[in-house]
Every structure is written in C-alpha cells, then in structure tokens.
TORKOL-4160 file (C-alpha; in steps of 0.2 Angstrom, whole numbers, padded with zeros to 4 digits, m for minus):
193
<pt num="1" X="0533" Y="0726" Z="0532"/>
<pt num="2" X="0544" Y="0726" Z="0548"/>
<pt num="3" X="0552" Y="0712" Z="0554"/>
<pt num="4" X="0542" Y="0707" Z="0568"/>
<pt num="5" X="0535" Y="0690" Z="0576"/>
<pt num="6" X="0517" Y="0690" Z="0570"/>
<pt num="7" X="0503" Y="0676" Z="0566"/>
<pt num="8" X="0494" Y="0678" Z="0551"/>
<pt num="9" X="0478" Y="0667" Z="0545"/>
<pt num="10" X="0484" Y="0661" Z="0524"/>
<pt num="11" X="0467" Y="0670" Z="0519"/>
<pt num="12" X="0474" Y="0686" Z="0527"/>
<pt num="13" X="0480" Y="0699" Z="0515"/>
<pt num="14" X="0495" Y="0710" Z="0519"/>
<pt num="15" X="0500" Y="0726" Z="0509"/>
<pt num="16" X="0516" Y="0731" Z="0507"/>
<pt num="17" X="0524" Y="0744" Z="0521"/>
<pt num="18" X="0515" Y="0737" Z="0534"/>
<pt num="19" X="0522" Y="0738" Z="0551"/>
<pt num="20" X="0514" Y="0725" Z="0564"/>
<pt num="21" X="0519" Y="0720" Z="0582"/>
<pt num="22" X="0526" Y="0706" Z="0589"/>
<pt num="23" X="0512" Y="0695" Z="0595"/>
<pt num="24" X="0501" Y="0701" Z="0587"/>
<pt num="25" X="0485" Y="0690" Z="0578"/>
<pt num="26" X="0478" Y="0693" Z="0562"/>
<pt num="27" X="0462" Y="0680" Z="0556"/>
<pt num="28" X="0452" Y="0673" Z="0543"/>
<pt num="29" X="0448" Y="0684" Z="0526"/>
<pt num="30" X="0455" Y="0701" Z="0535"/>
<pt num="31" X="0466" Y="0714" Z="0524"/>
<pt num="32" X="0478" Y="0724" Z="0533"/>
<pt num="33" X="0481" Y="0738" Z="0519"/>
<pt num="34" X="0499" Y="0749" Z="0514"/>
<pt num="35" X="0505" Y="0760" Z="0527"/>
<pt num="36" X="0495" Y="0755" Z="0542"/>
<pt num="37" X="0504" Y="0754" Z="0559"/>
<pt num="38" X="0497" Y="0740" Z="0571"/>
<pt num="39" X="0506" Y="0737" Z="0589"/>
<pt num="40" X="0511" Y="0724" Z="0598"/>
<pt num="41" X="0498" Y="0711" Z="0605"/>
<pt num="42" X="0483" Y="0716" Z="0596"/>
<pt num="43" X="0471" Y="0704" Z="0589"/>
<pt num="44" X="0460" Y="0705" Z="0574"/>
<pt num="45" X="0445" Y="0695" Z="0570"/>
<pt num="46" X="0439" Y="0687" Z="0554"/>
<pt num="47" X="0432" Y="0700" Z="0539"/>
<pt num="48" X="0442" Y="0716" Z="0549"/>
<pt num="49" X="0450" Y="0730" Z="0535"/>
<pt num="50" X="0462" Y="0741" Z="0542"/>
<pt num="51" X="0465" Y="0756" Z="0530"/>
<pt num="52" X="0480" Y="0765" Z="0526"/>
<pt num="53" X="0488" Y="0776" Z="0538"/>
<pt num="54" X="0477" Y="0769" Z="0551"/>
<pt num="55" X="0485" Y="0769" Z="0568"/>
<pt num="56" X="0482" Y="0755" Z="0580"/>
<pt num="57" X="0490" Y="0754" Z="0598"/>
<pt num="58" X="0498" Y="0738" Z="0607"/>
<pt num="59" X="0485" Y="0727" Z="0615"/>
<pt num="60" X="0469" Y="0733" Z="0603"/>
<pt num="61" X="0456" Y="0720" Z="0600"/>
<pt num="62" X="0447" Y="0723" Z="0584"/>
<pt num="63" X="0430" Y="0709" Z="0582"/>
<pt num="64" X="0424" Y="0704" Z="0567"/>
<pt num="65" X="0419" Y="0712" Z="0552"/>
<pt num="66" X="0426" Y="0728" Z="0558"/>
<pt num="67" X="0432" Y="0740" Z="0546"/>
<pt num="68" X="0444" Y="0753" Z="0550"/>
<pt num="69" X="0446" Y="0767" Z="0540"/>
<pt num="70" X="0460" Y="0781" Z="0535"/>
<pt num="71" X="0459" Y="0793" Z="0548"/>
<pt num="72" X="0455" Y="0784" Z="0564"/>
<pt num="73" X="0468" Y="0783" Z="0578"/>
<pt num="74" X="0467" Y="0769" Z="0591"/>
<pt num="75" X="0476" Y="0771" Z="0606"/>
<pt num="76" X="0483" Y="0755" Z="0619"/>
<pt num="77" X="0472" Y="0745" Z="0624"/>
<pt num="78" X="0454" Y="0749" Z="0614"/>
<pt num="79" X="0441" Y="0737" Z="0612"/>
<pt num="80" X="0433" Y="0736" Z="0595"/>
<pt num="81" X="0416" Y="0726" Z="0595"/>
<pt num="82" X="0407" Y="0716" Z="0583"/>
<pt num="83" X="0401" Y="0725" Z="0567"/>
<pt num="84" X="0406" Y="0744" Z="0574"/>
<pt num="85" X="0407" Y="0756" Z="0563"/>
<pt num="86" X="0418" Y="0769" Z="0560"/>
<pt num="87" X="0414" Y="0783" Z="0545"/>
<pt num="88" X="0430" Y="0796" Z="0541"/>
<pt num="89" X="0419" Y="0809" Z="0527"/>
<pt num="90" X="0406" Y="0820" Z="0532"/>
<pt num="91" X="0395" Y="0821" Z="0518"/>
<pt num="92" X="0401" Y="0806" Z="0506"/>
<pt num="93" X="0393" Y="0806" Z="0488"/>
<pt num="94" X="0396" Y="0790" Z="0475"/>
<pt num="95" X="0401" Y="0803" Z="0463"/>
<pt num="96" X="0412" Y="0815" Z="0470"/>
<pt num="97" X="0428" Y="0810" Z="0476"/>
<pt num="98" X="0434" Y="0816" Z="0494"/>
<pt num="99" X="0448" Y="0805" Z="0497"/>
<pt num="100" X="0458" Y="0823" Z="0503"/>
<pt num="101" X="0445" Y="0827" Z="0514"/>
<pt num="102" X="0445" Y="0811" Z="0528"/>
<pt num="103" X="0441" Y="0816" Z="0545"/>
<pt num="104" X="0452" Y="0812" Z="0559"/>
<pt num="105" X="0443" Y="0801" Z="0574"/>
<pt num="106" X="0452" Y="0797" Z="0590"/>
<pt num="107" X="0449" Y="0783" Z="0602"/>
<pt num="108" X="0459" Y="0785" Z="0618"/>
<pt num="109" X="0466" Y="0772" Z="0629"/>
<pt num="110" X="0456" Y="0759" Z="0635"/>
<pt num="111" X="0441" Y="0765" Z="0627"/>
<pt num="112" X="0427" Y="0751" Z="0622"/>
<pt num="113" X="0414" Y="0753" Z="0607"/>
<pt num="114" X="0399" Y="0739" Z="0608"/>
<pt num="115" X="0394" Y="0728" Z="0593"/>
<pt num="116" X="0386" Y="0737" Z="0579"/>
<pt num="117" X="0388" Y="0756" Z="0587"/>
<pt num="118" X="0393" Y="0770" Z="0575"/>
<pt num="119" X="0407" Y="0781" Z="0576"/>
<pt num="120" X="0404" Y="0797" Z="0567"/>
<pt num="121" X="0421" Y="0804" Z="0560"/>
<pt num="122" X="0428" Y="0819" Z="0570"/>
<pt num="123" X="0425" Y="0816" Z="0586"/>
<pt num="124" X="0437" Y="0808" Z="0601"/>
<pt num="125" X="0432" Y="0795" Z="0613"/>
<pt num="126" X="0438" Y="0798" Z="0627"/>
<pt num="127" X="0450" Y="0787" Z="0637"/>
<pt num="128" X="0442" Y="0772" Z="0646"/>
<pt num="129" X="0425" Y="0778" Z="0639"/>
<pt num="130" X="0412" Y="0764" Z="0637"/>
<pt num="131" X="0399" Y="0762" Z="0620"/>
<pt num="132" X="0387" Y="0753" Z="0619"/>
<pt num="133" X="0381" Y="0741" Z="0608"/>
<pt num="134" X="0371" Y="0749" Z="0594"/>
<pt num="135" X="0375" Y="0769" Z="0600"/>
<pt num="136" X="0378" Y="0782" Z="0587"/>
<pt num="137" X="0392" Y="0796" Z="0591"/>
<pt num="138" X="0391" Y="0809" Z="0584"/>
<pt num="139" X="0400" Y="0821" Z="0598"/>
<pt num="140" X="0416" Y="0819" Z="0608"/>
<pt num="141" X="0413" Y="0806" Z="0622"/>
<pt num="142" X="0422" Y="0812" Z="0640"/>
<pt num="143" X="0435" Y="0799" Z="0646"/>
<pt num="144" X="0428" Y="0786" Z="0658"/>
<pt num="145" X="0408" Y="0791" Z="0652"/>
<pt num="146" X="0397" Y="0777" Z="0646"/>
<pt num="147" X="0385" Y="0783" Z="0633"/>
<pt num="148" X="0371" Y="0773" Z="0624"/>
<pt num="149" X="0355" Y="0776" Z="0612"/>
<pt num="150" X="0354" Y="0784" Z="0594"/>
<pt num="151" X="0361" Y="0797" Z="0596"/>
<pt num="152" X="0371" Y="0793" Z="0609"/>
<pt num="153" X="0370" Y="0802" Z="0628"/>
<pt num="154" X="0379" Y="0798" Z="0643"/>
<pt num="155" X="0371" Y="0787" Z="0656"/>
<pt num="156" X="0385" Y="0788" Z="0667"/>
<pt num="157" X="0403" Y="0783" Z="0670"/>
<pt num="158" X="0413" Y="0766" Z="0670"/>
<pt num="159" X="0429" Y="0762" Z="0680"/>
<pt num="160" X="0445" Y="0756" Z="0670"/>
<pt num="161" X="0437" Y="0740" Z="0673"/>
<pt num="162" X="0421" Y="0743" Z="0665"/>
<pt num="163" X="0408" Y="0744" Z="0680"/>
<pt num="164" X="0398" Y="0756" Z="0683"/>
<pt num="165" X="0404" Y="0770" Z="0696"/>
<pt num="166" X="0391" Y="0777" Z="0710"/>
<pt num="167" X="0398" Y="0793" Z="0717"/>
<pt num="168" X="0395" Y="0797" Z="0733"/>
<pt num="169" X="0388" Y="0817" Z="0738"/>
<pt num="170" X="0408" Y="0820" Z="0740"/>
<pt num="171" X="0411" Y="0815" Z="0721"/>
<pt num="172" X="0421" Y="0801" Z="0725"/>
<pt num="173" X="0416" Y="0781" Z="0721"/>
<pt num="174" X="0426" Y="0766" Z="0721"/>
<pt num="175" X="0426" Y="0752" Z="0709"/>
<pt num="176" X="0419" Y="0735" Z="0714"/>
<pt num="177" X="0430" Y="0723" Z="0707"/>
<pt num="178" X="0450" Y="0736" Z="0708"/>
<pt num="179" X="0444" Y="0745" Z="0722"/>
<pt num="180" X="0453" Y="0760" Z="0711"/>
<pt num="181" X="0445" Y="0775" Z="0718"/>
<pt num="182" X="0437" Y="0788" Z="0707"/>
<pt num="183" X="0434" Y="0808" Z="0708"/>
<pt num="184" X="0418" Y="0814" Z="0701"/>
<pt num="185" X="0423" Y="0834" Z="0700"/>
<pt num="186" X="0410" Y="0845" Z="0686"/>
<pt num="187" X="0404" Y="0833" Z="0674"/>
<pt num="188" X="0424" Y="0825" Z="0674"/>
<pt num="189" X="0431" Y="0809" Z="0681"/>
<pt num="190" X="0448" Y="0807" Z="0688"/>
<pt num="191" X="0457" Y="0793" Z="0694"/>
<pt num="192" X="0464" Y="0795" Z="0710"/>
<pt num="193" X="0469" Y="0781" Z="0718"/>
C-alpha cells in the first residue's frame, strides 16, 4: 500500500498492494482488495468491494453496498449510486470457472449511474452521461446522454451539471445553472463554451 494520507473506518479491510489517494474515505464493513488503484479524494460508502486491478479516478464517489469488480475502469469524477451493479462475465455459470475471461467496462469522466441500475460488462459510458436509477445497460452509452428503463434507451442529454439540455433548431442549448453552452450535432453532444 502506498504511503499516502487516507481515512479508513477499523471495520474496513485493506489487501496488500493497494494504492489509495491522499484524502481519500473508506467506510464501515467495506474491503478494498490486492492490486486495486483508487485516487485521490474519493469516498466510499459502507458494504462497497472494490476488486483487484479495479481502477478508480480522483474524486469518485462510490454509495453503499456497491461492488466493483475486476475489469471495471472508473474515470475522475464518477458517481456510483446506491446498490448499482456492475457484472464483468458474459455468461457466468457456478460450475465453470471464467476468472480469465472478465469483461472490461469503462465509465468515463463525470459519468453518474442511479441507485440499483445495472451495468452489463463491455460496454463504455460515456463521459458525463447520466443513469438512472434502476436502468439496465447493456449498450455503450454516448457521453452527456441520460438513459433510463430496462433495457436502458436514451431520453435525452444532461449538461456536466446534470440538468437536462433543450436544444434549440440550431443544435445549441445552454445549461440552466453554468450557463456552459452545448452543441447538439447528429445524435452527439459537445461542449462548446
């Protein structure tokens, strides 16, 4: 484990070979396992697992009883809700071991995954892209696109600051709270200001 200025909650269990960010929280019954990286600032809730070789930005907040398993990638800035899911085999079976076959999944920056959605393993969500609560994925998600149901379609896109965008017949909207301007070019969103 690096030498870095963490908190840790005594029911917290930390494998060995661990590297975890300065300022960053840990809570109650959560088990951070071998060979996981987590950056700087991050906070995660009671009952979360983080799997080996899982990658976590700086600044990721993880809810409770979320497990995050080998394979998963979690860029600056994500927010994991309560009780998400994330899965990394295709076709698991009790029986048959697959630990060679895990399925890379890619949250981008900013991205937010609502309370008790479903990740399917493969797919990339893309940066700033907004989950809601109780969606299955099981496609990539387009950065900025806010997706919700089972399965999961899009309903729309979100700002950096999670509000809904309402483009205008140019294309362009603004968010209500930044003011940051958006492009709305094909079925893609920019930020352009």
């Amino acid at each position: 484990m690096s030498e870095t200025k963490f908190f840790s909650h005594p029911t917290a269990v930390i494998d060995d070979n661990c590297t975890i960010g300065d300022g960053t929280k840990i809570w109650h019954f959560s088990h951070i396992m071998t060979n996981c990286t987590i950056g700087k600032k991050c906070n995660l809730g009671q009952n979360v697992v983080v799997s080996p070789e899982v990658i976590l930005g700086n600044n990721v907040k993880v809810q409770n009883n979320v497990s995050i398993y080998t394979g998963v990638k979690c860029e600056d800035d994500v927010f994991l809700g309560p009780s998400m899911v994330f899965t990394n085999i295709i076709n698991p079976r009790s029986a048959i071991v697959r630990k060679d076959q895990y399925v890379e999944t890619l949250v981008e920056k900013g991205a937010s995954i609502g309370a008790n959605a479903t990740i399917v393993c493969g797919n990339t969500i893309g940066k700033y892209a907004m989950i809601g609560a109780g969606a299955v994925i099981t496609k990539d998600v387009p950065a900025y696109a806010l997706l919700v149901g089972n399965p999961a379609h899009q309903i729309g896109f979100v700002s950096e600051y999670g509000h809904r965008l309402e483009f205008n017949e140019s294309g362009n909207a603004t968010c209500p709270e930044s003011q940051q301007q958006y492009k709305l070019s094909g079925d893609k969103v920019s930020r352009i200001y």
